[in-house]
C-alpha positions in Angstrom: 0.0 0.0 0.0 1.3 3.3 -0.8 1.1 6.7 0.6 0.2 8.5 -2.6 -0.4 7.3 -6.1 0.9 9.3 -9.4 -1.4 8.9 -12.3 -0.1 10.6 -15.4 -2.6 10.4 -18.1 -1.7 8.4 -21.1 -4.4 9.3 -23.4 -3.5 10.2 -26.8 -3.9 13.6 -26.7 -1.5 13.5 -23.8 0.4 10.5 -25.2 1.2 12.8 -28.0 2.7 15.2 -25.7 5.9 13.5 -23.8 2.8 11.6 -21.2 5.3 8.5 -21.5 8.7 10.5 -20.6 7.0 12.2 -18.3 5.7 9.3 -16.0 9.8 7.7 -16.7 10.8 11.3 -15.6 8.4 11.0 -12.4 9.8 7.1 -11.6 13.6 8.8 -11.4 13.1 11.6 -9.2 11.1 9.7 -6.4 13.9 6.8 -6.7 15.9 9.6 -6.3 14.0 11.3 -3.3 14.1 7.7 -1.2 10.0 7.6 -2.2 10.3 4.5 -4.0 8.1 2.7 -1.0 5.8 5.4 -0.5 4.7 6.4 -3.8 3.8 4.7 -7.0 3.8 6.0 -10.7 0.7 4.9 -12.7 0.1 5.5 -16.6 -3.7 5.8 -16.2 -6.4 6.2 -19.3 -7.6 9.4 -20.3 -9.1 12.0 -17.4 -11.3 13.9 -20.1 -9.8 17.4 -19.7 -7.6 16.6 -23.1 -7.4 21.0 -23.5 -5.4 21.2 -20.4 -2.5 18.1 -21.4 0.0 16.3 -20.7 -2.2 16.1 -16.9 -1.0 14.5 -13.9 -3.0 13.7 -11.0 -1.9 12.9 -7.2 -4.1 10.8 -5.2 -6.0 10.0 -3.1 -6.3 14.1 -2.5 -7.3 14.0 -6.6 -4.8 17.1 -7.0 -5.1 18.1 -11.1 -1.9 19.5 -12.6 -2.3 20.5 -16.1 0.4 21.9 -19.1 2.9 19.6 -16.9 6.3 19.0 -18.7 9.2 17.4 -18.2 11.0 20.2 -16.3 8.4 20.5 -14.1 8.5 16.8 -12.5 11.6 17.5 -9.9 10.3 20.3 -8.9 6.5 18.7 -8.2 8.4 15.5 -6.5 10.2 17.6 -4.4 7.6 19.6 -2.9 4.6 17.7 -3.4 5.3 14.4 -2.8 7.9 15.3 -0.5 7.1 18.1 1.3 3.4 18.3 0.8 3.5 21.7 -0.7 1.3 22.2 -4.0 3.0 23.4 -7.0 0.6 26.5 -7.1 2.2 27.6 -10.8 1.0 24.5 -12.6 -2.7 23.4 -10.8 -5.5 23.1 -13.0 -6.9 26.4 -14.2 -9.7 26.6 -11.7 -7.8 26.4 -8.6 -4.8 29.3 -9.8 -6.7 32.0 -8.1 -7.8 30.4 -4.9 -6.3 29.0 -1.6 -8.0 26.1 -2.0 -7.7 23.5 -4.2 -10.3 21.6 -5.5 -10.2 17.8 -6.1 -11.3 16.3 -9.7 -14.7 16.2 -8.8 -15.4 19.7 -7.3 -14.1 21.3 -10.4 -16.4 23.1 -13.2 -15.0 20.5 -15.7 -16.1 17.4 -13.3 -19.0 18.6 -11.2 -21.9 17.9 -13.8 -20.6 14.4 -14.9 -22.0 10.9 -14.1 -19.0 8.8 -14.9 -20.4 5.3 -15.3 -18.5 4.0 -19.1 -15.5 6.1 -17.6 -16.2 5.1 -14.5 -12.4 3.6 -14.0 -10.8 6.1 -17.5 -7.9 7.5 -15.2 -8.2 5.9 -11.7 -6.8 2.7 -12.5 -3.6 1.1 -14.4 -5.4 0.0 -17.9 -2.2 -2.8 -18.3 -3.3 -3.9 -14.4 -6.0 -7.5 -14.4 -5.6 -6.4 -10.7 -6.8 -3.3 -10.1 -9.7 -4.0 -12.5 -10.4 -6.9 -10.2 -10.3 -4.1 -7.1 -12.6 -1.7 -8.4 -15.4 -4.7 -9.0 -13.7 -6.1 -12.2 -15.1 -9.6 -13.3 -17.8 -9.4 -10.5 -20.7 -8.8 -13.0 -19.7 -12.2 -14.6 -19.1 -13.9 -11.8 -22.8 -12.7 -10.7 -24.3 -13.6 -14.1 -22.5 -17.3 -14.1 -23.7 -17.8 -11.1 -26.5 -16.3 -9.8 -28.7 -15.5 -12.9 -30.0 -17.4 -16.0 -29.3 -16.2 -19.2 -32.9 -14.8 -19.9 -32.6 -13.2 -16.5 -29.1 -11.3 -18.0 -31.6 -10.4 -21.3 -34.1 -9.0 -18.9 -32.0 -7.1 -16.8 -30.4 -5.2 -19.5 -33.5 -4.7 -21.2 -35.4 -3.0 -17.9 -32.3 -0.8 -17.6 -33.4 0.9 -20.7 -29.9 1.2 -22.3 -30.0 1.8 -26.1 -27.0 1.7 -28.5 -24.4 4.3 -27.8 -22.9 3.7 -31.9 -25.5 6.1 -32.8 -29.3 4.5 -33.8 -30.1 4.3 -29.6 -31.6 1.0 -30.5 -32.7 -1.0 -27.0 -29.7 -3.3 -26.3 -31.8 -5.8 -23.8 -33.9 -5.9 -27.0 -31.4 -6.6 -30.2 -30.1 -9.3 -27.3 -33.5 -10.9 -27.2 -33.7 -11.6 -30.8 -30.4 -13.6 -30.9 -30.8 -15.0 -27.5 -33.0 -18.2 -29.0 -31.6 -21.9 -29.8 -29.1 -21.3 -26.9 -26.6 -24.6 -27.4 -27.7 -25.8 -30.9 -26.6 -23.0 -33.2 -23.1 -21.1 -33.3 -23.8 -17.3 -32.2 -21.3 -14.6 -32.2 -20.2 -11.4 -30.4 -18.9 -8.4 -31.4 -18.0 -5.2 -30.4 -17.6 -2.3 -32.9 -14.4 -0.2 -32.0 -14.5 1.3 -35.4 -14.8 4.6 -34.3 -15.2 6.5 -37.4 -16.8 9.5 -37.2 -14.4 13.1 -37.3 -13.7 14.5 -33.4 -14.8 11.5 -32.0 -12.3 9.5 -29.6 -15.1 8.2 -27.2 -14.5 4.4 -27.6 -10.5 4.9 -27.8 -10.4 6.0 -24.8 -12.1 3.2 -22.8 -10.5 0.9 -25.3 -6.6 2.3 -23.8 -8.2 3.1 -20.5 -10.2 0.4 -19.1 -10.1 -2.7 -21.7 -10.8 -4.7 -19.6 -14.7 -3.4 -19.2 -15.4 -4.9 -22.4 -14.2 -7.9 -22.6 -16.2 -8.9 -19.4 -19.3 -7.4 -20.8 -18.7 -9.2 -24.0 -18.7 -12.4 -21.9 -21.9 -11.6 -20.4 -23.3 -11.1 -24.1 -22.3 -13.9 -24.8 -23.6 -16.1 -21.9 -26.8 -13.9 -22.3 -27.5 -15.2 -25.6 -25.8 -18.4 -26.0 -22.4 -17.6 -27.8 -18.3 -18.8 -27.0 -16.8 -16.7 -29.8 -16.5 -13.0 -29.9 -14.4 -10.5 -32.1 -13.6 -6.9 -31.4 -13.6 -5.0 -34.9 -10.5 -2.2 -34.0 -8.7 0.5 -36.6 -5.5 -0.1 -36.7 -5.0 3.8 -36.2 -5.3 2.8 -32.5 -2.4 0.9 -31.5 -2.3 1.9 -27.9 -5.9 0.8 -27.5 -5.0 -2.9 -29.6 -1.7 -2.9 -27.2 -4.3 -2.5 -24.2 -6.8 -4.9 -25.9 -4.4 -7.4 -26.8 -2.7 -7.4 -23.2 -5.8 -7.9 -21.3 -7.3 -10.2 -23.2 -4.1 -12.6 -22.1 -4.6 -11.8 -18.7 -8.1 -12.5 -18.8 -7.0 -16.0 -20.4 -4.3 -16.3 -17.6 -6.8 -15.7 -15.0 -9.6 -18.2 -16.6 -11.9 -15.2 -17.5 -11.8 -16.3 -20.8 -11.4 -19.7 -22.3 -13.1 -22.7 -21.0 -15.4 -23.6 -17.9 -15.2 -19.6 -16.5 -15.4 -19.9 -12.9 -16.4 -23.1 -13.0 -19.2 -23.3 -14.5 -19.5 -25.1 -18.5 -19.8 -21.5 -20.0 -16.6 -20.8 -22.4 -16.0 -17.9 -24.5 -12.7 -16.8 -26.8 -12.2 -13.6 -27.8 -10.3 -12.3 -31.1 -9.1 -8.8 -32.6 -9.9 -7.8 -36.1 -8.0 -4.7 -37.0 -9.7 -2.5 -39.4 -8.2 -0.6 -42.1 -10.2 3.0 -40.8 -13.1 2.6 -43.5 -15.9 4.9 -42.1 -18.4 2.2 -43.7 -17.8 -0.7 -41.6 -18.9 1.1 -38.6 -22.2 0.1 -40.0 -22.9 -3.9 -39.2 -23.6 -5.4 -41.4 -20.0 -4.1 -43.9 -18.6 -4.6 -40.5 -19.3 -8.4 -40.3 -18.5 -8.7 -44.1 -15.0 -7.1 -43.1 -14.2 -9.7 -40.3 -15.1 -12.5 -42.8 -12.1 -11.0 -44.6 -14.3 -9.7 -47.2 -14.3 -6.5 -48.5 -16.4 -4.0 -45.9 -19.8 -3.3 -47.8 -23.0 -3.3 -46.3 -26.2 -5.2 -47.3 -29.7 -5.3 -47.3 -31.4 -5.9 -44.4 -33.8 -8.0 -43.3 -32.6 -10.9 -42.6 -31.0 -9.2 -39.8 -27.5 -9.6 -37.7 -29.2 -11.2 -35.1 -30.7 -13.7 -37.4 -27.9 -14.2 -39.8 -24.8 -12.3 -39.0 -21.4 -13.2 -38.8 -20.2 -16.1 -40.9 -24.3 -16.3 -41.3 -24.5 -17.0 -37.9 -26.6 -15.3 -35.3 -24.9 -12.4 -34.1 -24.8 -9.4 -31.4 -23.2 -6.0 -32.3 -22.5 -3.7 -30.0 -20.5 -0.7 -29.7 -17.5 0.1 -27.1 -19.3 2.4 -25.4 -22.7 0.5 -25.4 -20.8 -2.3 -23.5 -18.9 0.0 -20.9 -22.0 0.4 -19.4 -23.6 -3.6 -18.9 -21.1 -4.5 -15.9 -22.5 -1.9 -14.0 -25.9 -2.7 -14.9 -25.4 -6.0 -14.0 -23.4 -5.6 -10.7 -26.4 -2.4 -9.6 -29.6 -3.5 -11.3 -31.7 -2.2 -14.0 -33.6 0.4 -11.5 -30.3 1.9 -10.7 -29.4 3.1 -14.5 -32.9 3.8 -15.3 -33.2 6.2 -13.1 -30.2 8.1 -14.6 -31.1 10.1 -17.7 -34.7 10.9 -19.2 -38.0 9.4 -19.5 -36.3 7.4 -23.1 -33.1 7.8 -22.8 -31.7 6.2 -20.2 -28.7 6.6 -18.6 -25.5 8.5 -19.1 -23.5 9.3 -22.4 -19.9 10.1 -23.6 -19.5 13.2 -26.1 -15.9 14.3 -27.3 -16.3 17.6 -26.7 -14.4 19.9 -29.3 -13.6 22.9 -31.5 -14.4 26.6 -30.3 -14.8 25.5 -26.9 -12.4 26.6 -23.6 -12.5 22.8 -22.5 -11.8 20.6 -25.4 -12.1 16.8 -24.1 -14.1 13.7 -23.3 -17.2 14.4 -21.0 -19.7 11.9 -19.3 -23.0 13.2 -18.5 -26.6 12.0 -17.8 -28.9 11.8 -20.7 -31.2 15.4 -20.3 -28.5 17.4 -19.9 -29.1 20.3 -21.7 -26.6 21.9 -24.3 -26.1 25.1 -22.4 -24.5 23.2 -19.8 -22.4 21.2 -21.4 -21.0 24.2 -23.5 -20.9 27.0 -20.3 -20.8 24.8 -17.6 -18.5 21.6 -18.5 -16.6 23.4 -21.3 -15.9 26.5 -19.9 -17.8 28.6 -23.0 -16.5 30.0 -25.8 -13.3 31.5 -26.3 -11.9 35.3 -26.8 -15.3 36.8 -26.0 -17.3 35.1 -29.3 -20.2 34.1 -29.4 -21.7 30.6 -29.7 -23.5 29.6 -32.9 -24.4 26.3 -32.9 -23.2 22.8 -32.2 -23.0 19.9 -34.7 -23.8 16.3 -33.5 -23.8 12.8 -34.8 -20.5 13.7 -37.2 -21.4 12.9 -40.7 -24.7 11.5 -40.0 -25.7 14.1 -37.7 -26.7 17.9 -37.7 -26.2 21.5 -36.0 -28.1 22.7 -33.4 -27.9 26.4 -33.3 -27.8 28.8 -30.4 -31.7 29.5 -30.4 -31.7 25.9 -29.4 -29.0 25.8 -27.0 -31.3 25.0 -23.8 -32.5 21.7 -25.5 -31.9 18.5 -23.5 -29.8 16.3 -25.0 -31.4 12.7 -25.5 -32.4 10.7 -28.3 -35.8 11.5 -29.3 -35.1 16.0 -28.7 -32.3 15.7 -31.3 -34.3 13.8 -33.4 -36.9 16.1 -33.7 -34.6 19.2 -34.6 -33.5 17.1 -37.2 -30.0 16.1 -36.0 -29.0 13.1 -34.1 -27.2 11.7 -31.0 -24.1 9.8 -33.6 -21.6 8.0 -31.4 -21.2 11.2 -29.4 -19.0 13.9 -31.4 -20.0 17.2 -30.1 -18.1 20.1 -32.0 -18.8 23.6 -31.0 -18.7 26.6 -33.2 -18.5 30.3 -32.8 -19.7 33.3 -34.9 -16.7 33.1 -37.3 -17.6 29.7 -38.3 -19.7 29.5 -42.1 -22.2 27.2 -41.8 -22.3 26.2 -45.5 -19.1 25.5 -45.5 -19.6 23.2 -42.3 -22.1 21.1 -44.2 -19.6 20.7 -47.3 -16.6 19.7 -44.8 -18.9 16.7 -43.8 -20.6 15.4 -47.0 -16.9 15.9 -48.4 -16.0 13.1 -46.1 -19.3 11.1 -46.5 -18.2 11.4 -50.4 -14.8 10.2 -49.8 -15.8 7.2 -47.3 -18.7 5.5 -49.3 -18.1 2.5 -50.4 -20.0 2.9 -53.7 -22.2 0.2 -54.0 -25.5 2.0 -53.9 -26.2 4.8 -56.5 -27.7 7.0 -53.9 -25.2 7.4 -52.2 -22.0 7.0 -54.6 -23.7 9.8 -57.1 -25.6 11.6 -55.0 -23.7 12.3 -52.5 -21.0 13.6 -55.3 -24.1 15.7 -57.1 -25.0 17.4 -53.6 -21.7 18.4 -52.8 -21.0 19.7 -56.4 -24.2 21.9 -55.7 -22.5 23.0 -52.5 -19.3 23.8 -54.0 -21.2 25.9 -56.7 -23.1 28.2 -53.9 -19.2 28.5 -52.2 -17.7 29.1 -55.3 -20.0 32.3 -55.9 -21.6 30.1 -58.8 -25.2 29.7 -57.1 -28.5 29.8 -58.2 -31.9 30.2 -55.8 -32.9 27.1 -57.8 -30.0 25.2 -56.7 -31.5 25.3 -52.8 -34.5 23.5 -54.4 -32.1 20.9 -56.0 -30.6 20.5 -52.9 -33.6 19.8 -51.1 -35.2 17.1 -53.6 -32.0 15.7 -53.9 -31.4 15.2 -50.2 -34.5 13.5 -49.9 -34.0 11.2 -52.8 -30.7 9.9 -51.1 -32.1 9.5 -47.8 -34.7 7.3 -48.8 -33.0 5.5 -51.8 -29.6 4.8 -49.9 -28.7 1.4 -48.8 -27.1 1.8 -45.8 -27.1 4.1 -42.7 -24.0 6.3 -44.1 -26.1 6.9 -47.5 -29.5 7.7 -45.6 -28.3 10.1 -43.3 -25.2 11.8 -45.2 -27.9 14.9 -46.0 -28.5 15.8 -42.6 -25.4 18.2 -42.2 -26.7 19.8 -45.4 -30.7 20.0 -44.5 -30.3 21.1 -40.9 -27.9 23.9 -41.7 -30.2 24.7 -44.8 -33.0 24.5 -41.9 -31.8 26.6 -39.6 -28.6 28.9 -41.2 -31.3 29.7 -44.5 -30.0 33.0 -44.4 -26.3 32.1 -44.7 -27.0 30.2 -47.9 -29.1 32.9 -49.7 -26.6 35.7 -48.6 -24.1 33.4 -50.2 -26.1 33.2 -53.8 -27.6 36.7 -54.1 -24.9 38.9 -52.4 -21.9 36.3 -53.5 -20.8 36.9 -49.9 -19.5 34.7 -46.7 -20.8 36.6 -43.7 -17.9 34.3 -42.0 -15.2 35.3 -44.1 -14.6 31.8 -44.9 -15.5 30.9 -47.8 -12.2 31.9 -50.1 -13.8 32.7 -53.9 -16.7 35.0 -52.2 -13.8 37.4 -50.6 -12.8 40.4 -51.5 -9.3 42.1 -50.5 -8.9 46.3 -50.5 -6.1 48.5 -49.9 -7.3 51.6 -47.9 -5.4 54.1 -49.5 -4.9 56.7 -46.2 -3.3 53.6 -44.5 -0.9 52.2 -47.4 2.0 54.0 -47.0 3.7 52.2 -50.1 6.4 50.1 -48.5 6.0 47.4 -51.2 6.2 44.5 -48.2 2.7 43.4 -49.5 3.4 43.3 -52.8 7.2 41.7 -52.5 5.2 39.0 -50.4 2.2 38.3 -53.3 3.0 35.0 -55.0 0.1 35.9 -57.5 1.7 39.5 -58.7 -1.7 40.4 -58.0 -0.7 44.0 -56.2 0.2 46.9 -58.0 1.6 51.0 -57.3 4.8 52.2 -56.3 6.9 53.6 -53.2 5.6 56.9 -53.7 2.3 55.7 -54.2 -0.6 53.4 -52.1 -1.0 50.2 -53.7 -4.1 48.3 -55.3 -4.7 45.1 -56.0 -5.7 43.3 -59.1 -9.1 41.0 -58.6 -8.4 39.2 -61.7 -5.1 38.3 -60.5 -5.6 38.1 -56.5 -5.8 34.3 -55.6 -7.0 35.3 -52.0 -3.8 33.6 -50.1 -3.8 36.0 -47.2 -0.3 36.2 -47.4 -0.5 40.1 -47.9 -2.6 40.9 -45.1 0.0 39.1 -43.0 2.9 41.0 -44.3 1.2 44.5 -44.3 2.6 46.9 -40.9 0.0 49.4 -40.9 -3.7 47.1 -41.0 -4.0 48.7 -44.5 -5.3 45.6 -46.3 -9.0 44.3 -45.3 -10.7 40.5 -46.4 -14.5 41.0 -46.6 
């Protein structure tokens, strides 16, 4: 037992910033401080506050450093850990101006979260069986072996209301109950979609590097659940911390007789296997995910007959995503009653968003299903930077849409984001500011959608191209009234048409910013403007003549020869020529140049 435990967040944000030498950095200086017996050095999963990295955090007090680097460690050794001074210089933002410093949970970031999927994301040792074990680990298997039938497992999850955190919110209990039938006479599968492939979104990687092992127990309770002893985890490749973690608990597991044959003694046996994916967007859909494991090429098709009837290897199959699954063990271990009552009337429970773009607090946030946008963005993410002001939110990635700031006191659930025309996704949440062009946020996601489908539908591999050509036409100063019409019918035809999830719902970034930024898109045909300055063929770049005082910096810098005049006299600049690369405005001392 130690005194104090370091936990130095490994996530990736904070991988990719020296985490690793810093916890190697923290293991020398208490060797060298004689602390070796009294404090241990963890490299924990991700705390959420991915803004503030590379974050360190002191327990049991929950002390938050942020911005730590590798200077810093001797001097946090020597007089936290050793004196018991904190480092006042490098505590988490909220705790610089007081006296008092707060502990994770007390802090604006932390105060409005239910963590129950990140319930252990940073408290525990990911590469530790052990300390999974400590905080309950394996106990909801042991408890479903044991002490509950497998229709009693079905039932439970089903009265906990939990729907599918991948994106539809379908009822888990329920797409459980379909493949729970001919328990012992068929071969049934399990999977879990780690897939993760929407923009932003870094939800499942976390819990994948963070706490792997939460997954592969609930995966075993699937499995006992509906009468299955193979499961595969579908993982990108473009995680390899989160297949180290997976592949590394998986053999503990095995070590431990977790997984393998006759799991605590009973005749229930289940193997797990990775499949790495090659980071196509559509096999986070099931049914191109299934096709991908079978080491066919990732397409989806028609459905019914569905997974659950003929799945994997056209066996019955379960699909569930990362997240989805992070939360069965504690369903199982606390009872349905206990996660129903978390959340709202139909969506129950908690969920993960990754929380990003003009936003003070960029990160991963936990938070019961209700909670309304205003909070998330003012309250957990600390608003919106340099004084602007907030516009609108988009959800669901490519399949989703933007809610805008008239909207911003709407709970967030299923069903309310639904009915504004945008949906829940696998929980990317990116914020946006008054500088951002809304039509130019729709193109950025049916751009991807474009580039991502797999082609085998004409909806979607044609009109997905024709509705972004229309975009590009309105951007390019090119538009046409009309064209919103076009747009409009031609949405419609590829939601309905499309075969697959990615096809039907690649026109919502386009409708709900049509819906609710109208005004953005006209001003952008009839004025040939970009309110938000974004969109590069609409601008316009003057020389204010009282300002230039003809140094000829601008014009040496113009790659285009685009600006003309002399020393003696203020410069102008050539529209035909001007390819709008900023690059004058940059090099101009006197603010003389303007982009409108």
């Amino acid at each position: 037992m130690y005194r104090s435990y370091v936990m130095v967040c490994s996530g990736q944000t904070c991988g990719n910033t020296l985490s690793d030498r810093i916890a190697e950095e923290f293991e020398v200086q208490i060797k060298l401080a004689g602390l070796r017996q009294e404090v241990q050095v963890l490299r924990g999963g991700c705390l959420g506050i991915c803004g503030s990295g590379p974050n360190v955090a002191v327990f049991p007090e929950g002390t938050l450093y942020s911005h730590v680097k590798l200077e810093d460690v001797a001097e946090l050794v020597a007089e936290h850990l050793l004196k018991g001074k904190k480092v006042n210089r490098l505590l988490y933002d909220e705790n610089e101006a007081t006296n008092t410093v707060r502990s994770l949970s007390e802090t604006a970031f932390y105060k409005k979260q239910m963590r129950v999927a990140l319930r252990n994301c940073g408290v525990i040792n990911p590469r530790s069986i052990e300390e999974y074990i400590a905080r309950d680990g394996y106990a909801a298997l042991e408890k479903a072996l044991t002490r509950m039938t497998p229709d009693e497992v079905v039932e439970t999850v089903l009265a906990s209301g939990l729907r599918g955190r991948g994106g539809a919110g379908f009822p888990t209990g329920l797409k459980w109950k379909f493949a729970s039938g001919n328990r012992g006479n068929v071969q049934k599968y399990v999977c879990c979609n780690a897939d993760e492939g929407d923009p932003g979104a870094f939800m499942d990687r976390s819990v994948l590097e963070g706490d792997p092992h939460t997954v592969i127990e609930a995966m075993a309770v699937a499995a006992y659940a509906i009468g299955a002893d193979t499961g595969y985890v579908y993982v990108r490749a473009e995680y390899p911390v989160a297949v180290k973690h997976l592949t590394l608990a998986i053999e503990q597991a095995k070590s431990a007789g977790l997984l393998g044959e006759n799991i605590f003694g009973t005749d229930f046996s289940f193997n797990l296997h990775i499949k790495l994916g090659a980071g196509a967007f559509v096999c986070g859909e099931e049914t191109a995910l299934m096709t991908s494991i079978e080491g066919k090429r990732g397409e989806p098709h028609p459905r019914p007959p569905f997974p659950a009837v003929k799945g994997l290897f056209e066996s019955p199959t379960i699909l569930n995503n990362v997240e989805t699954l992070a939360n069965i063990c504690p369903i199982i271990l606390n009872g349905a009653e206990w996660f129903s009552a978390m959340g709202s009337e139909k969506s129950k429970g908690t969920k993960v968003f990754a929380l990003g773009g003009k936003i003070k607090n960029t990160g991963l946030v936990e938070v019961p299903m209700g909670t309304t946008l205003r909070d998330i963005v003012e309250e957990i993410g600390g608003g919106i930077p340099n004084g602007k002001a907030f516009k609108a939110a988009q959800t669901g990635g490519p399949s989703g849409g933007c809610i805008p700031a008239s909207l911003i006191d709407i709970p967030i659930d299923y069903d309310n984001l639904l009915s504004i025309g945008t949906m829940m996704g696998s929980g990317g949440l990116i914020v946006m500011d008054e500088d951002t062009c809304m039509v130019d946020i729709a193109k950025f996601f049916l751009e991807f959608t474009v580039e991502e489908s797999c082609g085998k539908c004409t909806p979607c591999r044609v009109g997905t191209k024709r509705l972004l050509e229309l975009l590009n036409k309105i951007t390019d100063g090119r538009g046409t009234m009309e064209d919103l019409d076009r747009i409009e019918e031609l949405a419609a035809f590829i939601k309905s048409n499309s075969l697959c999830g990615l096809g039907q719902t690649a026109p919502n970034p386009v409708l709900s910013t049509l819906r609710y930024f109208r005004d953005e898109y006209v001003e952008h045909i009839v004025h040939r403007h970009c309110p938000a300055g974004v969109c590069r063929e609409l601008l316009q770049y003057t020389i204010d003549p009282v300002k230039c005082h003809g140094c000829t910096a601008c014009a040496r810098a113009c790659p285009a020869h685009a600006i003309v005049g002399s020393p003696k006299n203020p410069h102008t600049i050539d529209t035909a020529k001007c390819i709008k690369c900023g690059g004058c405005i940059e090099k101009c001392r006197f603010d003389a140049i303007s982009r409108h």
